[in-house]
C-alpha positions in Angstrom: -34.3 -51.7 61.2 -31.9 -49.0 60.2 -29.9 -50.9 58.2 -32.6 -52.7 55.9 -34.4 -49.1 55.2 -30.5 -47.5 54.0 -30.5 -50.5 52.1 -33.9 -50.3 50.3 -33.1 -46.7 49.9 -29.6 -47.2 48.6 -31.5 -49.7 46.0 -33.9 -46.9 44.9 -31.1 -44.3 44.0 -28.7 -47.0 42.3 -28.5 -45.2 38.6 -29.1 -47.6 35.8 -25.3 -47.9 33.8 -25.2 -44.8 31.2 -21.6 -46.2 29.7 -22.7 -48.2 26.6 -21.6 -51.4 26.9 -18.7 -51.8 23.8 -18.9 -56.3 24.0 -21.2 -57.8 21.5 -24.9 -58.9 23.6 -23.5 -63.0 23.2 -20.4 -62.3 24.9 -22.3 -59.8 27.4 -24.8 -63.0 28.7 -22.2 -65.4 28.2 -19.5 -63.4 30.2 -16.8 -63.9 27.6 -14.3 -61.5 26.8 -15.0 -59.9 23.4 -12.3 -58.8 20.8 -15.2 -56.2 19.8 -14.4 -57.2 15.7 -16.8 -56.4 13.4 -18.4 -57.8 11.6 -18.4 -61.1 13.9 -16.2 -61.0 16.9 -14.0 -64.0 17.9 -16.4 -65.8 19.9 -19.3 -65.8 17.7 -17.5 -66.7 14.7 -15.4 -69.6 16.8 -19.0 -71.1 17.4 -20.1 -70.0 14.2 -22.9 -67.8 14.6 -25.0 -66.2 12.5 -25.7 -62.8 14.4 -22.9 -60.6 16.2 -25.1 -57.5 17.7 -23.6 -54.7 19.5 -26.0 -52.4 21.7 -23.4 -48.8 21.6 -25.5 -46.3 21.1 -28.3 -47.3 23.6 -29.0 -44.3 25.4 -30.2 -44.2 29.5 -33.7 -43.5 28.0 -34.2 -46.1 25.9 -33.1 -48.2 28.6 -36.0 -46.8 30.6 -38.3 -47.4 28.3 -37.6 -51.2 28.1 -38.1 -51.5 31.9 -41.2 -49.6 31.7 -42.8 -52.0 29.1 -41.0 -55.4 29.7 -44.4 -56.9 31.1 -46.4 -55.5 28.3 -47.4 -58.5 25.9 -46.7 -58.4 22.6 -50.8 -58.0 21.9 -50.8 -54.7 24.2 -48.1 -53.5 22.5 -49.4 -53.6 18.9 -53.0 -52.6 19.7 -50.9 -49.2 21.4 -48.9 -49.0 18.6 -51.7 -48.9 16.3 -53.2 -46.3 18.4 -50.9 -44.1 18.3 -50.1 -44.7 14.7 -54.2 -43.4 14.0 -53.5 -40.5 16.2 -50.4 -39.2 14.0 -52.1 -39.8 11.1 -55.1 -37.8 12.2 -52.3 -34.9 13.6 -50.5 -35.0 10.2 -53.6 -34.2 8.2 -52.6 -31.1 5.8 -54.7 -27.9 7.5 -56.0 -25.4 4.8 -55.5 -21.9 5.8 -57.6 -19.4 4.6 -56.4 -17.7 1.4 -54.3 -21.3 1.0 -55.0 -23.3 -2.4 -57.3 -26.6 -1.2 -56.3 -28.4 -4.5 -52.1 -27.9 -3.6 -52.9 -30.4 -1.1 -55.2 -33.1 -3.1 -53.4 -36.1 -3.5 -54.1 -39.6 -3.8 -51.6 -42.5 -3.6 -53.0 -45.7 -5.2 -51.0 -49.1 -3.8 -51.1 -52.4 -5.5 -49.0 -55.0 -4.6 -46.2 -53.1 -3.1 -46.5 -49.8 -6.0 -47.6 -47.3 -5.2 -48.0 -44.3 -7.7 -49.1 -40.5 -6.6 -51.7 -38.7 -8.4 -52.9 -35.2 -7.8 -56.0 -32.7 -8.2 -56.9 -33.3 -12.1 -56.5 -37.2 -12.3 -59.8 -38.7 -12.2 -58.2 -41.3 -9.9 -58.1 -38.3 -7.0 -61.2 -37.1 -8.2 -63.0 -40.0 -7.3 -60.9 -41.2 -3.8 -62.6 -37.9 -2.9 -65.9 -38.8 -3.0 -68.4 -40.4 -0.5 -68.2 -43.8 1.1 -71.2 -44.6 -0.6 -69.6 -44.3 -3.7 -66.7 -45.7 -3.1 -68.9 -48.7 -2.6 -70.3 -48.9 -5.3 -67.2 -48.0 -7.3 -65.6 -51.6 -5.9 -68.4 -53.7 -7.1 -68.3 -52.2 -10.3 -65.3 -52.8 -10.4 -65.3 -56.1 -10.0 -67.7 -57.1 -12.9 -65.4 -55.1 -14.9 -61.9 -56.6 -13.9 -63.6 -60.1 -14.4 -64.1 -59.0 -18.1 -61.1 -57.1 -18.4 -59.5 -60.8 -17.5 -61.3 -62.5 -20.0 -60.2 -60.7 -22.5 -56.7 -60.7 -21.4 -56.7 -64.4 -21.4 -58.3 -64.7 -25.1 -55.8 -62.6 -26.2 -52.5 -64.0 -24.4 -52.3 -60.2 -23.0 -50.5 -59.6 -19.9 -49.6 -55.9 -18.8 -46.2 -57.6 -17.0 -44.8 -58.7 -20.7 -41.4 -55.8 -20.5 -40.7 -57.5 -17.1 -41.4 -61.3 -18.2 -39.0 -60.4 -21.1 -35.8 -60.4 -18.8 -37.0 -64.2 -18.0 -37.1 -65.3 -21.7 -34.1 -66.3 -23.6 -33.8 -64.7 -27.4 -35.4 -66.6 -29.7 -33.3 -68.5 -32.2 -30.2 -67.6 -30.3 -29.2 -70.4 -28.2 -28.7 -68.2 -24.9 -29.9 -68.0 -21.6 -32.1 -65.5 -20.7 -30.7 -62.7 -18.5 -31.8 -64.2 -15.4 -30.2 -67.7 -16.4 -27.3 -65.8 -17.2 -26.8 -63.7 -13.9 -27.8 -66.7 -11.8 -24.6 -68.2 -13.6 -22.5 -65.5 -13.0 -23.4 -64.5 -9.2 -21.2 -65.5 -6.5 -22.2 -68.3 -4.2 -24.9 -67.5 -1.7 -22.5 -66.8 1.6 -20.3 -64.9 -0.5 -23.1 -63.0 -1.5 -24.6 -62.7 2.2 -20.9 -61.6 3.3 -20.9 -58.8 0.3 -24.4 -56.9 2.0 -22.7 -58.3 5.9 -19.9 -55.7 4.8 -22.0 -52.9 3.2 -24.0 -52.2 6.2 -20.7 -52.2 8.5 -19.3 -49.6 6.5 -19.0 -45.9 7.1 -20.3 -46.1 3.2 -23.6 -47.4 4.1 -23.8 -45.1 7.7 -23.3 -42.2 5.4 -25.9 -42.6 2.9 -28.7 -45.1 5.2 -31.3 -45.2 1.9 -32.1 -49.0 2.1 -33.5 -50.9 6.0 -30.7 -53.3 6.6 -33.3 -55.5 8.1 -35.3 -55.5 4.8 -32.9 -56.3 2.2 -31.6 -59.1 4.6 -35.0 -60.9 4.6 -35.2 -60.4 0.5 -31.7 -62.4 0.6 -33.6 -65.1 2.1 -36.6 -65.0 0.3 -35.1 -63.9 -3.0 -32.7 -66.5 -3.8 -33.1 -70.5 -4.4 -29.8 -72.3 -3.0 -28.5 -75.4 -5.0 -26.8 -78.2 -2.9 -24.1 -77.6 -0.8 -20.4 -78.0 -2.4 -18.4 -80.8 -0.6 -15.5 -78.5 -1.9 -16.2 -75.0 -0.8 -19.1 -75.9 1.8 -20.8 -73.1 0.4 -24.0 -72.9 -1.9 -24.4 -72.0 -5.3 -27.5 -69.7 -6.7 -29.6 -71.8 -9.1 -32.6 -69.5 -9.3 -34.6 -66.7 -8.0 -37.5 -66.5 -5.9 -40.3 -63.9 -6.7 -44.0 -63.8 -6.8 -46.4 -63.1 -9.3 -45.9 -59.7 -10.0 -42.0 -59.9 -10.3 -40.5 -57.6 -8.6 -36.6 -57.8 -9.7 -35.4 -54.0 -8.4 -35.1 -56.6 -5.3 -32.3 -58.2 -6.4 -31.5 -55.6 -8.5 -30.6 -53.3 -4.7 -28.4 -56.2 -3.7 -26.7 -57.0 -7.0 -26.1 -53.0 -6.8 -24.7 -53.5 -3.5 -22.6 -56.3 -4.2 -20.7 -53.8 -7.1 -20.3 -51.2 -4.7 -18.6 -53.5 -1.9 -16.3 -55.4 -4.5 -14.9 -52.6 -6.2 -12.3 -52.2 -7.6 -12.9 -55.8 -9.1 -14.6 -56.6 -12.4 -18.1 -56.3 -12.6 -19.6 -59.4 -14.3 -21.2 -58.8 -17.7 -24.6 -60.5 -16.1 -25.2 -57.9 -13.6 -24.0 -55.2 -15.7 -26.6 -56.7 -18.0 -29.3 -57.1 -15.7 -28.8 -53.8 -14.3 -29.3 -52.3 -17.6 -32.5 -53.8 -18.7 -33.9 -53.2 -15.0 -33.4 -49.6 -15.9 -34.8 -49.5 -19.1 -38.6 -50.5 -17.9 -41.0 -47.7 -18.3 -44.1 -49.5 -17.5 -46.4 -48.5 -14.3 -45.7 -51.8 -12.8 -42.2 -50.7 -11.8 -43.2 -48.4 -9.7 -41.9 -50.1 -6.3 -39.8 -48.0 -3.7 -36.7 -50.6 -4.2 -37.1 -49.0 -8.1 -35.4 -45.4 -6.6 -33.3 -47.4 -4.2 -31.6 -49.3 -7.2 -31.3 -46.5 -9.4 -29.6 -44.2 -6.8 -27.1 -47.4 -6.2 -26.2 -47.3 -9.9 -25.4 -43.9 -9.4 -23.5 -44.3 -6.2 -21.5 -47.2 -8.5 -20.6 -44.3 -11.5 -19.1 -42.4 -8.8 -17.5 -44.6 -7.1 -15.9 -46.6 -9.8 -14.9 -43.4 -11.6 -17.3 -43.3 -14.7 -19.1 -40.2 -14.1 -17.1 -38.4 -17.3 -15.1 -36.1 -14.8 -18.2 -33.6 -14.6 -21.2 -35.9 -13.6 -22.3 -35.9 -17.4 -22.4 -39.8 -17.6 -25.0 -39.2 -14.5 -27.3 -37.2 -16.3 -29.9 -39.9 -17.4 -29.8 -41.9 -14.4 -30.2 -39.4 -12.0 -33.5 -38.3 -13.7 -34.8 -41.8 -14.0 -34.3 -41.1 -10.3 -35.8 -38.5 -9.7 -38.8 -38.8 -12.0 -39.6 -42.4 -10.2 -39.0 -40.9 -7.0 -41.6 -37.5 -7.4 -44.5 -40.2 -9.1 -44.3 -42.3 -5.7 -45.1 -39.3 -3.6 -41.4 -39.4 -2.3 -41.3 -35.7 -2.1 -44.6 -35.7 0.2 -45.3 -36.2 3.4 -44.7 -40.2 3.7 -45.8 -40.8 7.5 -49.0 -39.5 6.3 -49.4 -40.5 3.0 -47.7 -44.2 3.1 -49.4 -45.2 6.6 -52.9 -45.3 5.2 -51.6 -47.8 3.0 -49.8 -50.0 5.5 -46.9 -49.2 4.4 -44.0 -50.3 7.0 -43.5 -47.6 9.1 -39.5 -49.0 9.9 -39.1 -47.8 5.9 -39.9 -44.6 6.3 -37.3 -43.0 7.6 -35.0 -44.5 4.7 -37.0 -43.2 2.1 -36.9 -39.6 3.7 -33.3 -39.6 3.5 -33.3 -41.0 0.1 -35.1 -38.2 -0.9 -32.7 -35.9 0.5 -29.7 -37.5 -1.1 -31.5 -37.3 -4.0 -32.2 -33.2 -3.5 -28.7 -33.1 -2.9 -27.4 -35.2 -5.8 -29.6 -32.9 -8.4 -27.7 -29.6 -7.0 -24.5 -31.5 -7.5 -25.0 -32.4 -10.9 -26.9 -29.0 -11.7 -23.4 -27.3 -10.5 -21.2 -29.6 -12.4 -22.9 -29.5 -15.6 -24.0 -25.7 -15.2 -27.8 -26.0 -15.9 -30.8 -25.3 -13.3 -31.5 -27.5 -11.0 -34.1 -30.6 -12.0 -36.1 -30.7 -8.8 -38.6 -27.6 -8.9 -39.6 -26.2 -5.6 -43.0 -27.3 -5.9 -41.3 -30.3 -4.7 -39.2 -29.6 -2.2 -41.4 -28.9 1.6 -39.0 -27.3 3.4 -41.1 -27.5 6.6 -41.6 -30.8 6.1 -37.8 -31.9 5.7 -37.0 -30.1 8.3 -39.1 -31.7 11.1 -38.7 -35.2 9.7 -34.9 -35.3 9.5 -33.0 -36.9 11.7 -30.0 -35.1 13.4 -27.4 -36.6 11.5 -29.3 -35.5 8.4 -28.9 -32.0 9.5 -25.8 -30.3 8.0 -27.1 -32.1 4.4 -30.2 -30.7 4.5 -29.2 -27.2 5.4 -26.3 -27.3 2.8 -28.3 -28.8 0.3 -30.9 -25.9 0.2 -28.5 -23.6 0.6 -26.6 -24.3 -2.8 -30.1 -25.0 -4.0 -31.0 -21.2 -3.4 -27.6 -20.3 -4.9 -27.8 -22.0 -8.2 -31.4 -20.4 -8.1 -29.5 -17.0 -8.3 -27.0 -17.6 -10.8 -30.0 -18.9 -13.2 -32.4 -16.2 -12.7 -33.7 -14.2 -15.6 -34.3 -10.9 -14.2 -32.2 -9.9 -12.0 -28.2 -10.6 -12.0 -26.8 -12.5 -8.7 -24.6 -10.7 -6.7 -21.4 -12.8 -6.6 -19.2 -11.2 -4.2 -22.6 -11.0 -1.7 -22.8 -14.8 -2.2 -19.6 -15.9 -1.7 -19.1 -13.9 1.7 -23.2 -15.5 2.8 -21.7 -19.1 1.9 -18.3 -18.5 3.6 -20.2 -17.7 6.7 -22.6 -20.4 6.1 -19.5 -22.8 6.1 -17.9 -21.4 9.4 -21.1 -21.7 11.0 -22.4 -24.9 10.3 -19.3 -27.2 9.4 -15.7 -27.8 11.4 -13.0 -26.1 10.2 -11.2 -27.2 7.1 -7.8 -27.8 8.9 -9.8 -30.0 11.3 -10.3 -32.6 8.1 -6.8 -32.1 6.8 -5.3 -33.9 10.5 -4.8 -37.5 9.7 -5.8 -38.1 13.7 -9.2 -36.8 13.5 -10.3 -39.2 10.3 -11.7 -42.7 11.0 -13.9 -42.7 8.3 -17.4 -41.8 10.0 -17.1 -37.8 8.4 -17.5 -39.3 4.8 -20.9 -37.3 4.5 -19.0 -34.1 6.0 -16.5 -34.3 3.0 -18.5 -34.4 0.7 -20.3 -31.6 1.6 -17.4 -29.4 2.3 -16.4 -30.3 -1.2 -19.1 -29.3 -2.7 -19.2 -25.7 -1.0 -15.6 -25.2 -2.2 -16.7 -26.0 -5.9 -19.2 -23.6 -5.2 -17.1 -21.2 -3.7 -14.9 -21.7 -6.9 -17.0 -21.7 -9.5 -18.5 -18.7 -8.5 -15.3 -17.0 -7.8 -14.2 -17.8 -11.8 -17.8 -16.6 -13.3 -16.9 -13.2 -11.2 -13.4 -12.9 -12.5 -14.8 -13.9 -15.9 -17.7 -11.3 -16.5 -16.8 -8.3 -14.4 -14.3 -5.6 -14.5 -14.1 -4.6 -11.7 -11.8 -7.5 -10.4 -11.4 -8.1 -6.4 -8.9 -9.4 -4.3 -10.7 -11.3 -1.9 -12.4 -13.6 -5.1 -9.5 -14.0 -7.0 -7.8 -15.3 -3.3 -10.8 -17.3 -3.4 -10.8 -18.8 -6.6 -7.2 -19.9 -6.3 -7.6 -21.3 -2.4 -11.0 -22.8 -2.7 -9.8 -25.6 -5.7 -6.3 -25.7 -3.7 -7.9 -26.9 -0.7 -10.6 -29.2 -2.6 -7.0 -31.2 -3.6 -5.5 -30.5 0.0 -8.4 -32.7 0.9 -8.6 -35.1 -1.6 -5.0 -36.3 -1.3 -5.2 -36.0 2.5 -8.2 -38.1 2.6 -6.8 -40.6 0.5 -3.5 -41.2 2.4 -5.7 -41.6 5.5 -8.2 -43.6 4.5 -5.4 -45.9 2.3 -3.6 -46.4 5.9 -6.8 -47.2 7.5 -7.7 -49.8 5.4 -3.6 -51.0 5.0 -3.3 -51.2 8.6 -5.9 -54.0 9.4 -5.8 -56.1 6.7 -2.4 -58.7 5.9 0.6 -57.4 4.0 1.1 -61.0 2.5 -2.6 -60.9 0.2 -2.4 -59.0 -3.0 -3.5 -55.1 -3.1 -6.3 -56.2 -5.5 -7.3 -59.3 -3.3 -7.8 -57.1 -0.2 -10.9 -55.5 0.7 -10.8 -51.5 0.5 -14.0 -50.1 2.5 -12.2 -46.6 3.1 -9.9 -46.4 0.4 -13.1 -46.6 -2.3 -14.9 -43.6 0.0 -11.3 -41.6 -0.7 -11.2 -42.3 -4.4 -15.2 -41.5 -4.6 -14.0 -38.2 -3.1 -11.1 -37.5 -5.8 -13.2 -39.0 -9.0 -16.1 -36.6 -8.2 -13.9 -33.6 -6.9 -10.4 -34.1 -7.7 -10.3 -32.9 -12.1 -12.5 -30.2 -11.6 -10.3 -28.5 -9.1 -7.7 -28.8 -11.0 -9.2 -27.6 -14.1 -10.6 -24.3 -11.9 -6.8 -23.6 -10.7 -5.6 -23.8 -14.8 -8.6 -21.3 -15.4 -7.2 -19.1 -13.7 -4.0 -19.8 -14.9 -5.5 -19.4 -18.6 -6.8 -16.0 -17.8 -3.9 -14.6 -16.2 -1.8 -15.3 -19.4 -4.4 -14.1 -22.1 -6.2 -11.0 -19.7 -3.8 -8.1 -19.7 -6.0 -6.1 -17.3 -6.0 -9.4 -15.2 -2.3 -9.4 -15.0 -1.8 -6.2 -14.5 -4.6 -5.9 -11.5 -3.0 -8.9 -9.8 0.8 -7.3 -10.2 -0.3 -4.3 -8.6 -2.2 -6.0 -6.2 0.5 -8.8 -5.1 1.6 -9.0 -1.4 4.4 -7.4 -0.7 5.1 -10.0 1.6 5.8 -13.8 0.8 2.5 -15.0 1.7 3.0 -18.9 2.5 -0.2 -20.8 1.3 -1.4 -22.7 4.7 -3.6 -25.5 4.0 -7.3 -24.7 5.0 -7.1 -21.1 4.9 -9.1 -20.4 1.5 -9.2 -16.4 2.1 -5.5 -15.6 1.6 -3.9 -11.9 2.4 -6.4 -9.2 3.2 -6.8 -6.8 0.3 -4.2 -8.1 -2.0 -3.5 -11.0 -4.4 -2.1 -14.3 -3.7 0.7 -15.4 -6.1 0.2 -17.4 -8.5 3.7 -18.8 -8.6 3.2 -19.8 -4.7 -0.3 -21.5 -5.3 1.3 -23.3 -8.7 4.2 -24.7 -6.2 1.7 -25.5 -3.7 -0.3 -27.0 -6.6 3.2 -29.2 -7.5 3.7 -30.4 -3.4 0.1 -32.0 -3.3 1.1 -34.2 -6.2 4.6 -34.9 -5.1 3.7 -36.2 -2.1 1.6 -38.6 -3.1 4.3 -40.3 -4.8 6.6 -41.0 -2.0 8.5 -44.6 -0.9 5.3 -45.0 1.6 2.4 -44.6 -0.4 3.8 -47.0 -3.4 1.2 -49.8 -2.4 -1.6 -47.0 -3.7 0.0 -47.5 -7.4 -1.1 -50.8 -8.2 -4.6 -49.6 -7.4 -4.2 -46.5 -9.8 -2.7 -48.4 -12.6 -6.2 -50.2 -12.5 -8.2 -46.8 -12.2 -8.8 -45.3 -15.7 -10.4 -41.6 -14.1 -7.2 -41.2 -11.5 -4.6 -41.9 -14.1 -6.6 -39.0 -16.3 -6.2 -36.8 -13.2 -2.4 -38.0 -12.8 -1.8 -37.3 -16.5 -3.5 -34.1 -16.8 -1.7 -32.4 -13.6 1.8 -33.9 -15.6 0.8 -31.9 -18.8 -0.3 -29.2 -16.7 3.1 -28.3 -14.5 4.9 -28.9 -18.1 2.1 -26.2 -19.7 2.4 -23.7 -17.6 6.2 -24.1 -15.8 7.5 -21.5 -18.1 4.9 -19.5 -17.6 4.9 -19.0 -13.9 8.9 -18.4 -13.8 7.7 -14.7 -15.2 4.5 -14.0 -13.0 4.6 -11.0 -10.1 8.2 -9.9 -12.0 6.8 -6.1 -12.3 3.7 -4.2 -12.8 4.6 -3.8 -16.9 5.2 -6.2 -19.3 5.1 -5.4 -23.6 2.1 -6.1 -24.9 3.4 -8.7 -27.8 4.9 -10.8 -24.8 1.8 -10.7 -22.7 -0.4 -11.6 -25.8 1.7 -14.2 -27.1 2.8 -16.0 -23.9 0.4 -19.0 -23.9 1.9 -19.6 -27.5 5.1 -19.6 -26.4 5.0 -21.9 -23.9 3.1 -24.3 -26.3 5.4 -24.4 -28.5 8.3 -24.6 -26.5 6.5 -28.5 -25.6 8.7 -30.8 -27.7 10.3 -32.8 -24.6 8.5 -36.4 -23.8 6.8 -36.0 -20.3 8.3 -37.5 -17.4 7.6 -41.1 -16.7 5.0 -41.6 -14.5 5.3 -45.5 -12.0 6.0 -47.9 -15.0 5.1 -45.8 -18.3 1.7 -46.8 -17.5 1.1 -42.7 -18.2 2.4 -43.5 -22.4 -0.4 -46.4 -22.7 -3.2 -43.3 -21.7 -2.0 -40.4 -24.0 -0.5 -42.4 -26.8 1.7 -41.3 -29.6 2.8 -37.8 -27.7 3.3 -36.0 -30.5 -0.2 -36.4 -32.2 -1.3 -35.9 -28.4 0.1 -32.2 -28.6 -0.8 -31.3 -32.0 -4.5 -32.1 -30.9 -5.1 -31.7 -27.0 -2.4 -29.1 -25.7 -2.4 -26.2 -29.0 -6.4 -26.3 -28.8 -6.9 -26.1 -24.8 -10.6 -25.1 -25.5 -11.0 -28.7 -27.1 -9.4 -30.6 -24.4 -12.6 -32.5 -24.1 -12.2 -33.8 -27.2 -9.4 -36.1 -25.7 -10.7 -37.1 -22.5 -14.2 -38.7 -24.3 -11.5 -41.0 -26.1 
């Protein structure tokens, strides 16, 4: 009797299993042992399967949960669900406080097939969702009698308010040509290829970074989107022979999987159809475009600029896209609160979590580019709830929504009309910011800590040290009263931007290299890490370099800069170490130690082990500008950092003259760079000097070539 109540006791205290379980859930029922390959493990793709699922980050309490509710049928479940769904609406209502402004709050989101477009207090559309049921009665059955005119008319006319997005199905008249969806039906890829391209996306660290689109979703629009011709005896796959959509034509559907199918295939050729059809997917203006895949696709294009390289070294090829973005984005109510604002309207509640992190990329993406191209940030605070991001973002979300609104506050400062920022305050708030809320930098620049899931990380960090930079410069720039600590910074911060870079690259190049056949072409293979690395140096990479010749610049044509940082040199050989971006306490770093340290970053990426990475650079038109311009750089300024920190006086004709010197003295052909590939960028050399390197304050002028 004993015996059986131990047992029954023993029973009731066995734990449920907290490890997650790493095999994929076929292998787990089956009892096969999985290889654990993503995106299909052996076993499924042996028997061919079309899923591969792997439960890892099931915690103990979601297990619990499943018990609880196993017996629960599926109608129980939705008639909870739907309470509880009423109840958070209800909770979420906006409360006015007294003294608060009722009309802030107005709004009224009308949804029509899937658009949905916000209006606010003085649009007669919220004017009259505000009134009485009674009216709103009324206001439907007049409505009816007049969209039954309204059609009428349309008809007698040949009107139809969806004529800019029939035009992409029309071929030109008189021209002989398909139409643009003909031609990109010709030019996609076959439909498993296609299927494999978005299989790939949401595996990669790429897609976990950013999470704007449901996986779930854009799978079922594959299926529904796309008409499959006959299956090839030769390939065994199926070619596209049309597209799918319903009445009110909503392309930005295919448009977020064409998008994705660019980012996953880089660095390969982008077929003039897509780059067609993304192009005149952009350009509608009309109110019937207002769908939330619209924002999705456009934010993809931009992801594509910066990934490929094409964002004009300072995000100024951005500039347009971003505010189609953001303009698109604010008009859907993006900005507002979405679990109250899109449930009344049906609205998949799965989405919404998406679209809240889409917004914050987007928050985050305006500072970037307001940083870069020096102006205020687009996105007025009107916009941005901080409350309200803060209780609806997920943990992972964060570090990027605490670092986004604290540059946002920043480039608030630096713009303000009244009162001047106080630089040196700034920098030291950020640089405790950073300590606080990210890992240290020297923590990134292990390659035995990267595997690729701390993409969002990097960025960030990147960011803050372009901050950090920037600021650093404008102080150096404006003030007279120069100081130590930001001229350490402004010399560290861009040092350590390319630390990273480079390190990143190496990493991610060997992550990629090490799984993937050494017989297949470089081109051929498939480069999910490396393209997050060269993302990295595109969008970071050139501008720390051109901070570091800043200060290079000023140091040769300032003679109270010179003399500050001669006086104010350690007397000490103080060894740059990687992730340290404060330098000595109370004096200046040298430059000629940061302009060799400068040298060793690009040195090493050259060596016997990382020659594989050439062939992929030769094919990058931004990294061989960033290659190029760090050769004409060390040739530049090599003459002038052999006389830095010599003495605290120097004669005024030599100080004022020096950058001419070393100009002149450039009559030498620059070294080869892998193959001469480095002649075919810059040209005849001698019409490049008498242009680029005597005018430095036109070197734009070259790179817009």
């Amino acid at each position: 009797m004993k015996n059986t109540e131990l047992s029954q006791k023993k029973k009731l205290d066995r734990q449920s299993r907290r490890k997650p379980a790493k095999s994929c859930h076929f292998c787990r029922v089956r009892k096969l042992k999985c290889d654990r390959v993503r995106p299909f493990c052996g076993s499924c793709s042996s028997r061919n399967r079309k899923q591969c699922e792997y439960k890892e980050n099931t915690s103990a309490m979601e297990d619990q949960l499943r018990k609880k509710y196993r017996r629960c049928s599926k109608l129980e479940m939705a008639r909870r669900i739907e309470e509880l769904e009423s109840q958070l609406t209800k909770q979420s209502q906006p409360n006015i406080h007294e003294g608060q402004n009722p009309l802030s709050n107005m709004r009224y989101l009308s949804s029509k097939h899937n658009r949905h477009i916000l209006y606010g207090p003085t649009s007669y559309r919220a004017i009259l969702a505000t009134q009485t049921d009674t009216f709103a009665k009324y206001r439907e059955e007049i409505w009816q009698v007049l969209k039954l005119s309204r059609n009428n008319w349309k008809r007698e006319h040949h009107y139809s308010t969806l004529s800019e997005i029939s035009s992409i199905e029309t071929a030109p008249p008189h021209s002989g040509s398909p139409s643009v969806i003909e031609y990109l039906c010709e030019s996609l890829p076959n439909y498993e290829v296609l299927c494999e391209y978005l299989t790939d996306f949401f595996a990669s660290d790429f897609y976990d970074s950013y999470q704007i689109v449901h996986k779930e979703k854009v799978l079922r629009d594959l299926q529904d989107c796309f008409v499959k011709g006959p299956r090839s005896h030769k390939t065994g796959q199926h070619t596209i022979i049309s597209l799918n959509l319903d009445s009110k034509k909503n392309y930005y559907k295919v448009g977020v999987m064409t998008a994705i199918m660019c980012l996953v295939s880089h660095p390969k050729e982008v077929p003039e159809a897509i780059e067609v059809f993304h192009k005149v997917l952009t350009s509608f203006v009309s109110a019937k475009v207002f769908y939330t895949e619209r924002v999705q696709f456009l934010f993809l294009r931009y992801l594509y600029i910066n990934v490929a390289g094409l964002d004009g070294g300072d995000q100024s090829h951005c500039i347009f896209i971003h505010g189609l973005t953001i303009d698109t984005a604010i008009h859907m109510g993006l900005n507002e609160d979405l679990r109250r604002l899109y449930l009344s309207k049906n609205h998949p509640i799965e989405e919404i979590p998406y679209l809240e992190r889409l917004w914050l990329w987007i928050l985050f993406t305006d500072v970037k580019i307001s940083l870069s191209t020096g102006i205020p940030v687009r996105i007025n605070d009107d916009f941005v709830n901080k409350v309200r991001l803060e209780n609806y973002s997920s943990s992972g979300d964060i570090l990027l929504y605490k670092t986004t609104l604290r540059l946002r506050n920043i480039m608030k400062q630096i713009h303000a009309r009244e009162k001047p920022p106080d630089i040196p305050l700034i920098i030291e708030d950020l640089k405790k910011f950073t300590i606080k809320m990210f890992k240290p930098l020297d923590f990134y620049l292990n390659a035995s800590n990267l595997n690729g899931n701390e993409f969002t990380e990097l960025q960030l960090w990147h960011a803050t040290l372009h901050m950090i930079g920037s600021l650093s410069n404008l102080y150096t720039l404006t003030h007279q009263d120069f100081d130590a600590r930001i001229f350490n910074f402004s010399v560290l911060a861009p040092l350590n931007s390319l630390h990273l870079c480079f390190n990143v690259l190496e990493t991610y190049f060997e992550l990629d290299n090490s799984k993937l056949s050494s017989k297949s072409l470089c081109l051929s293979k498939k480069w999910p890490h490396l393209n997050n690395a060269l993302f990295l140096i595109y969008v970071n990479a050139f501008r720390a370099l051109i901070q570091i010749y800043t200060i290079f610049l000023q140091y040769m044509e300032n003679k109270d800069i010179q003399l500050f940082i001669q006086r104010n040199s350690s007397a000490l050989t103080y060894s740059i170490c990687p992730g340290d971006f404060e330098g000595p306490h109370n004096k200046c770093i040298s430059l000629k130690i940061a302009f060799k340290e400068m040298e060793n970053i690009f040195d090493h990426i050259h060596q016997e082990k990382l020659k594989p990475l050439t062939q992929i650079w030769q094919n990058s038109y931004y990294f061989s500008i960033i290659i190029s311009m760090e050769k004409i750089g060390r040739r530049a300024f090599n003459k002038g950092m052999k006389n830095i920190d010599e003495g605290p006086e120097t004669e005024n004709d030599a100080t004022e003259n020096s950058l001419t010197t070393i100009l002149n003295d450039l009559e030498g052909p620059l070294e080869d760079f892998s193959e001469n590939f480095i002649d075919d960028i810059l040209g005849s050399l001698s019409a490049f000097f008498d242009t680029a390197i005597s005018g430095w304050s036109n070197f734009e002028d070259f790179f817009s070539r």
